[in-house]
C-alpha positions, 0 to 999 in steps of 0.5 A, a space after each residue: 468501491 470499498 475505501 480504505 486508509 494507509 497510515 505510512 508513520 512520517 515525520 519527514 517535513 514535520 519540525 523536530 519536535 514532532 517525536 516519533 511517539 506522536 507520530 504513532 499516538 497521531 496514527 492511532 487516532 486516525 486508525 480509531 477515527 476511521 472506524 468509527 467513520 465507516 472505512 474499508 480496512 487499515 493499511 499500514 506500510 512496513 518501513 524501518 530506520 528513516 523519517 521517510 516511514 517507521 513501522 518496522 511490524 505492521 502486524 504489531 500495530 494491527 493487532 493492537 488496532 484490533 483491539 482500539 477497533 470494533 469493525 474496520 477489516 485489517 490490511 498489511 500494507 504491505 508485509 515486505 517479504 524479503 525483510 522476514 521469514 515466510 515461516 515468522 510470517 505464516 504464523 502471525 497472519 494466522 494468529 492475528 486473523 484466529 484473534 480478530 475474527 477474520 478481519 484480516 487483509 493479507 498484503 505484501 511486497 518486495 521493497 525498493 529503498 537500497 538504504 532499507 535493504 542494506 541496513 536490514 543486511 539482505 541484498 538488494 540483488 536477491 528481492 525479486 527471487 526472496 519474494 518469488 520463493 516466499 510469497 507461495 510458501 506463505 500462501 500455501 501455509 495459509 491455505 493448508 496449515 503447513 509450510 514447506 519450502 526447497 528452494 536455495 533461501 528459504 528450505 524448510 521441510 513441512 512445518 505446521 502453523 500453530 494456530 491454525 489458519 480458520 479462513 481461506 486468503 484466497 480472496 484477501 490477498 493483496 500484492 503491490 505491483 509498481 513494476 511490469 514483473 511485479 505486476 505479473 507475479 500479483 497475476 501469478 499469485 492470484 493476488 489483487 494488484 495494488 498500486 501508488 497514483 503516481 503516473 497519467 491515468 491512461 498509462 495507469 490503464 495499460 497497467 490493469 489491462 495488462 494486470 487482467 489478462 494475465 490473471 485469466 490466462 492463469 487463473 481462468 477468472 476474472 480478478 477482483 479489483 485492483 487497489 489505488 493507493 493515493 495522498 488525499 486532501 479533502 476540504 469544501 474550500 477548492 482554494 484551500 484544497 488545491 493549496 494544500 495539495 500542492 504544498 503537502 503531498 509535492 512534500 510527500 513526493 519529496 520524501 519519495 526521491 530522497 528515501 528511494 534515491 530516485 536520482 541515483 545511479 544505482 538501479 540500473 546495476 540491481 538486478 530485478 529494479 531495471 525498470 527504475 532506471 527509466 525514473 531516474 531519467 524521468 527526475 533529470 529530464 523533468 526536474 521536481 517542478 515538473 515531477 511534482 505537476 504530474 504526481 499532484 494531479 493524479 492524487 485523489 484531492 479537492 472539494 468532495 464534488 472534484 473528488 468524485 468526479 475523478 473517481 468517476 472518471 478513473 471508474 469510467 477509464 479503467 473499470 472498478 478499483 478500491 481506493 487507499 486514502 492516506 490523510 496524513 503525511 510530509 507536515 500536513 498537521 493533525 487538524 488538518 488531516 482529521 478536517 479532511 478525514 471527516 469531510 471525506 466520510 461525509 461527502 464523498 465515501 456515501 457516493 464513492 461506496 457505491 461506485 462499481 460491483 461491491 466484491 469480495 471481502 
């Protein structure tokens, strides 16, 4: 199992003195720390506009983290395609892959706050077939140099990425996959699935099953393993642990509902989010109490002995997966998250790293 970190730039359930240039001096720090204590890769999101998460270019923040970084591989988390240009996007992934070294980590997604889209000015209708026509242009761009495109968003007769690509994305590319669509375009696009903990861990299961299936049917091979994205609290005090969880991340699922108006109506009418539709029933029906009591308990959080023992048990259950730990999120203060950094490290990535096949990059 390789473990990596996710830096989502919050400032949502912080006072408001918290300025946005802390909330990046605070990442930073963490990204450094992470390096020195031996994680897998950074994972910073792409969100724009709303104390939810601002990281308009994370790209940007990687290439300056290169250079505050001496080894920790660097993952896009993801790179929301429908937001930019496949061409813009080509080009930067392949410079800063020419400028590190290969250290990077190729993710992308499709979006899903409306609020996002409209501000941006690209309609929410047209994300799953933005991404679809993007995503195998910017593959293919990163495979052979040469970006072409035919289709009604993104026409663009052959063009070469300067610098030129050093390394195949084959195996360093990453797809975030929250709906059954998403799920079969990672499979079609060769890509490792990623996912957010958020649901019981036997639904989750369904969801790899389905995830490999289609991948060998395209593929003929057996995919690498998926990432698990999860909010993490980690203390050798269980008291303090669970409290904290309890407290920070139903903040962090808070946030969630409210950026992404998963109370809404709007999902059942945009094309291509149908499936969310089912999550506003979900919120109604159980109310955040409820919503909050499942999405804590599937957080990765607790004493480093708990921890492990979940992380065994989803390895036991689904098979090997790589794991995103995201340390810092809804008021949860710097100490704290840097304690539960540290502790992580220290007692349960030894053990963790050597859970399942070590593949891949």
């Amino acid at each position: 199992m390789r473990v990596g970190v996710q830096m989502v730039f919050q400032s949502y359930g912080y006072d408001e003195s918290m300025s946005d240039a802390q909330v990046y001096a605070e990442e930073v720090e963490l990204a450094v720390l992470a390096d020195e204590l031996g994680f897998h890769a950074l994972w910073p999101v792409e969100h724009h506009f709303f104390d939810y998460a601002f990281c308009p270019d994370n790209v940007a923040f990687l290439a300056y983290m290169a250079g505050r970084t001496r080894q920790i591989r660097l993952g896009t988390g993801a790179v929301i395609l429908p937001w930019n240009d496949p061409l813009r996007v080509a080009e930067r992934i392949a410079m800063l892959d020419v400028l590190t070294g290969g250290r990077v980590l190729f993710g992308m997604g499709r979006g899903l706050a409306r609020r996002e889209y409209e501000s941006i000015g690209i309609p929410m209708d047209e994300s799953r077939e933005r991404f679809d026509e993007a995503a195998p242009m910017i593959l293919r761009a990163l495979e052979t140099g040469m970006l072409a495109g035919d289709g009604p968003h993104y026409p663009r007769a052959p063009t070469p990425i300067r610098p030129r690509p050093v390394g195949s994305f084959t195996d360093r590319t990453y797809c975030v996959a929250m709906s059954p669509d998403s799920v079969e375009a990672a499979a079609d696009l060769g890509a490792r699935m990623v996912a957010f903990s958020q649901k019981p861990w036997d639904d989750q299961v369904e969801v790899f099953r389905s995830y490999r299936e289609r991948f060998v049917d395209r593929h003929g091979r057996a995919p690498h393993p998926p990432m698990m994205c999860d909010f993490v609290y980690c203390d050798p005090d269980g008291a303090r642990a669970e409290a904290k969880a309890y407290e920070h991340i139903t903040g962090y699922l808070t946030s969630v509902v409210e950026h992404y108006e998963l109370a809404g109506e709007h999902f059942k009418s945009v094309q291509g989010y149908e499936m969310y539709a089912s999550a506003v029933d979900l919120v109604r029906a159980l109310g955040m109490e409820g919503m909050a009591e499942t999405y804590v308990a599937v957080q990765a959080w607790g004493t480093p002995s708990q921890i492990l023992e979940k992380l065994r048990a989803r390895c036991d259950a689904a098979g090997d997966f790589d794991l995103t730990c995201c340390f810092r999120y809804a008021g949860l203060p710097l100490d704290d998250a840097r304690r539960s950094m540290q502790t992580f490290a220290d007692e349960v990535l030894p053990t963790a790293s050597t859970f399942g096949a070590r593949v891949g990059v």
